[in-house]
Structures are given as C-alpha cells and as structure tokens.
C-alpha positions in Angstrom: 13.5 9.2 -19.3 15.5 7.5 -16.6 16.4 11.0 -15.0 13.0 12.1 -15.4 12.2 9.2 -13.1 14.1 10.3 -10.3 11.6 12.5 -8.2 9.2 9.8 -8.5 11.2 7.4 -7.6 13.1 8.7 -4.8 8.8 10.0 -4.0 8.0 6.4 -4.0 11.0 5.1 -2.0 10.8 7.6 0.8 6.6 6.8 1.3 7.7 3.1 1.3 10.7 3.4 4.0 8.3 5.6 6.4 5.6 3.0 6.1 7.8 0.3 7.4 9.0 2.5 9.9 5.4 3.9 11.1 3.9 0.0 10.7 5.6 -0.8 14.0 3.7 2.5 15.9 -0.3 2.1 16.5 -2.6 4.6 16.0 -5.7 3.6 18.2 -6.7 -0.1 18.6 -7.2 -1.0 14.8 -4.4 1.1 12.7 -0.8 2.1 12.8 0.4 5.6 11.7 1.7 3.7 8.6 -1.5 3.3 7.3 -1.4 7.2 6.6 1.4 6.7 4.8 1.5 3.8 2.4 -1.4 4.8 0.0 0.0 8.2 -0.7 2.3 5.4 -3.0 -0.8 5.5 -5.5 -0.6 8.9 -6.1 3.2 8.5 -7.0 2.3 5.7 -9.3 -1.1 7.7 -10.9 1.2 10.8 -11.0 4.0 9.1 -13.1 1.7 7.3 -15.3 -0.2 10.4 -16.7 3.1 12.5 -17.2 5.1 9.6 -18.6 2.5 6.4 -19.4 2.8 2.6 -17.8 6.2 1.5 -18.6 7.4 4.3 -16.7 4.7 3.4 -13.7 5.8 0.5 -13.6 9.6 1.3 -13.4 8.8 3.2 -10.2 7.1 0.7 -8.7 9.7 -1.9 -9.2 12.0 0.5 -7.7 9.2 0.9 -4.7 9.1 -2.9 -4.6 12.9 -3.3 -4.4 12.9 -0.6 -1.5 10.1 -2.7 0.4 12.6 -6.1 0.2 15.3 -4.2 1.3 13.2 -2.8 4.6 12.0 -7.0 5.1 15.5 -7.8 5.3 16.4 -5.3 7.8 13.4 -5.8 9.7 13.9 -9.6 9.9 17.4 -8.8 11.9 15.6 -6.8 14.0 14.1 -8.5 17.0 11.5 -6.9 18.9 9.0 -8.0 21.7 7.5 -10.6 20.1 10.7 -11.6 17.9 11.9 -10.3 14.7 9.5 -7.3 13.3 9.1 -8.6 10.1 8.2 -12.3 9.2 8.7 -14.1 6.7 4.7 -14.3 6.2 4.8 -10.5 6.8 7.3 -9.9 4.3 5.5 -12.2 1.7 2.2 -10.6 1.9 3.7 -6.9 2.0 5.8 -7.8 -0.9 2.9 -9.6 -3.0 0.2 -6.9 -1.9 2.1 -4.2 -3.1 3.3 -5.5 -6.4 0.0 -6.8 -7.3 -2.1 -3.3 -6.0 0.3 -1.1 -8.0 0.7 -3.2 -11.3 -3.4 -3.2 -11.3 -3.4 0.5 -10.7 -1.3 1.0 -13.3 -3.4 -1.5 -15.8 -6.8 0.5 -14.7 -5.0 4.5 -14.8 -3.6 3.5 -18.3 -7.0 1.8 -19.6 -9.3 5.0 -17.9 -6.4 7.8 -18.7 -8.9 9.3 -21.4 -11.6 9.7 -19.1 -11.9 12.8 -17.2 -9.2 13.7 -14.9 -10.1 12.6 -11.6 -12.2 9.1 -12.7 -8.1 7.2 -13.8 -6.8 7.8 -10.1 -9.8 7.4 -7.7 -10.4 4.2 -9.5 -7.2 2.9 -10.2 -6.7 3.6 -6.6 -9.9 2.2 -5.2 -9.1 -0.8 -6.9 -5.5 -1.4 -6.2 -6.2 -0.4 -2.1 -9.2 -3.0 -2.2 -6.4 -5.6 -4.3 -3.3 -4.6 -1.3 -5.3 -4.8 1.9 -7.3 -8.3 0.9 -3.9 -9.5 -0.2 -1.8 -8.1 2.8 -4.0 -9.3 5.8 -4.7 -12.6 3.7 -1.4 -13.9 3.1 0.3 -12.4 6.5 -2.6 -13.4 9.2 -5.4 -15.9 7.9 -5.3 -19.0 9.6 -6.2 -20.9 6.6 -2.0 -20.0 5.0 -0.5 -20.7 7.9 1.5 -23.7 5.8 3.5 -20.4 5.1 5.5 -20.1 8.3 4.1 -22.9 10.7 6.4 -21.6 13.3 5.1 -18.2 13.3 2.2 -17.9 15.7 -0.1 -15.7 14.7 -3.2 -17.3 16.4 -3.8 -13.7 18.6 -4.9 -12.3 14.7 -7.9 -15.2 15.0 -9.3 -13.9 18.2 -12.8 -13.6 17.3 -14.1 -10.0 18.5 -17.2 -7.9 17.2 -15.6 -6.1 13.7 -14.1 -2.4 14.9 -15.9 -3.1 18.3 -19.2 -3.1 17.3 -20.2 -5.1 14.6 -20.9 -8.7 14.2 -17.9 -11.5 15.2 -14.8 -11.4 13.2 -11.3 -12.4 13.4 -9.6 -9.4 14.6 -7.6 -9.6 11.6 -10.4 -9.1 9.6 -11.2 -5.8 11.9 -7.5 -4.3 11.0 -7.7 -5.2 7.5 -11.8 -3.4 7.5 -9.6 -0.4 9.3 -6.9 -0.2 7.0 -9.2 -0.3 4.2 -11.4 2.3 5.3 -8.8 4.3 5.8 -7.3 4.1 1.5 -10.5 4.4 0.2 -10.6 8.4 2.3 -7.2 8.9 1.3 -8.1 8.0 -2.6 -10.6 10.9 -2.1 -7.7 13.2 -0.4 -5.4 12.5 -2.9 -7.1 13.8 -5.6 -6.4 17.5 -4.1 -3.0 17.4 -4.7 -3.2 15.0 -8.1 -4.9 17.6 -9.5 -2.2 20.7 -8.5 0.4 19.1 -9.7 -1.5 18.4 -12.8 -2.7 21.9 -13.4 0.9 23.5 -12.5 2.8 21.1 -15.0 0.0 21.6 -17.8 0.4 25.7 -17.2 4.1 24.9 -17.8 3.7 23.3 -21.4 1.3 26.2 -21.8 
C-alpha cells in the first residue's frame, strides 16, 4: 500500500512546496499565484481516497501536512521586507487550515463515495475550501486572535476598504480571504475535468 502511496504523496508534497513558494508573489490586488495552486491539493486527497479509501487519504495528507511545517520553518529564517515570511500566526493558521480542510474532505468523499461520481469531490471540496480559507484568514489576520503573536503587527489586514473594491466596508482581510475563496470554489469545478480522466483511464485498466 505504502508504495502505492508514493505518486500521491510526492503529488501532494510538490502542490504544497509551490504554494509556499507562489504565496509570497501577488496576482492582482487580492490573490497571490499560490492561490492557483493550493486547492489542486483536494484533488490529490479525493483522487487517493476513491482508488485506496480514507486511511490512505489521510496518510497523504499527513505527509502534505509534514511538508507544510517543514516550508514554516524555512520560511521563518527567511527575512523579507517586512521581516521573516512566515509568522508564527501565519504558520499556525496554514498548518490548522490545512489539516482541518483535508481531514473534512476526506470525512465528506468517504461518506458521499457511493453517490455518483462527480457529487464526493465537488462537495468534499467545497466544503473543505470553505473550512481552509475561514480558518486560514481567521487565525493568521483577525484582529480579534491577535493574543497569538502580540508582536506581530498585522493591523494593515484591518484596514477597512469596500470588499474586492466595490462592495460594502470590510477589513481587507476579509476581501483576500472572499478572493481566495472565490477562487477554490472555480477550481472545485475545474478539477472535476481531470478527476474524472484519471478515473475513467484507471477503471479501463481493471477492465
């Protein structure tokens, strides 16, 4: 089993380094080119759970979650602009977000799994994206758990500013996290292209 692991979690590993390497680019005034990346993870997770059920799921995603601590280490010795690139607040809520998204996707896959095919990964996935960004954004910017890391000032996160530009007044924290999330829930939908070719090639090959 453990070898039939590997592609999934070497998959896994790979999305979660280039996330943590693309966080620290923006894409536009709300996103950062990591937010392309980092919910392709879901698909790794839905992927392995239909070919080899939960515990397996959940083997990658420990290994995905032990690849993310390793990249918050690193990134605290880093020091950037605005000192190191990853906080310890940052490194909490990426860490708790993404364990708790991709333990619930794996709950909801398993629970749906007899459904038809596509209804186990778009919702798992909707779920667990809705789960990682109110968790991420939470826990690293709300000014409400700053007892976290007192010394970390992340009062520019508060400025209040109309959500995405337009709408009505937010922190701008809530505008990245709106962003972010908007972005998941189309990638849920684009995912489902290539869920569903891998599916079909591996079921031709037991055929």
């Amino acid at each position: 089993m453990t070898r039939k692991l590997v592609p999934g979690i070497l998959a896994m590993a790979i999305i979660v380094v280039a996330s943590n390497i693309l966080v620290q680019h923006r894409f536009g005034p709300w996103l950062t080119w990591g937010a392309f990346t980092y919910p392709f993870a879901f698909l790794v997770t839905d992927l392995t759970n239909r070919f080899y059920g939960a515990p397996a799921a959940r083997r990658v995603v420990w290994a995905g979650f032990a690849t993310g601590v390793v990249c918050s280490l690193i990134g605290t010795q880093i020091t950037g602009d605005f000192g190191p690139l990853v906080t310890l607040r940052v490194a909490l809520a990426s860490g708790t977000a993404f364990l708790a998204a991709q333990m619930l996707d794996v709950a909801v896959f398993d629970r749906m799994r007899t459904g038809a095919w596509w209804k186990p990964p778009l919702v798992s996935t909707l779920l667990g994206s809705s789960l990682d960004t109110a968790l991420f954004f939470g826990i690293a910017f709300s000014a409400r758990l700053s007892v976290i890391e007192p010394g970390n000032d992340v009062s520019w996160a508060g400025q209040v500013l109309p959500l995405l530009g337009f709408g009505p007044a937010a922190p701008l924290w809530v505008s990245l996290a709106t962003a972010d999330w908007l972005v998941k829930l189309a990638l849920a939908l684009v995912a489902l292209v290539p869920f569903r070719m891998i599916l079909a090639r591996r079921n031709a090959k037991v055929a």
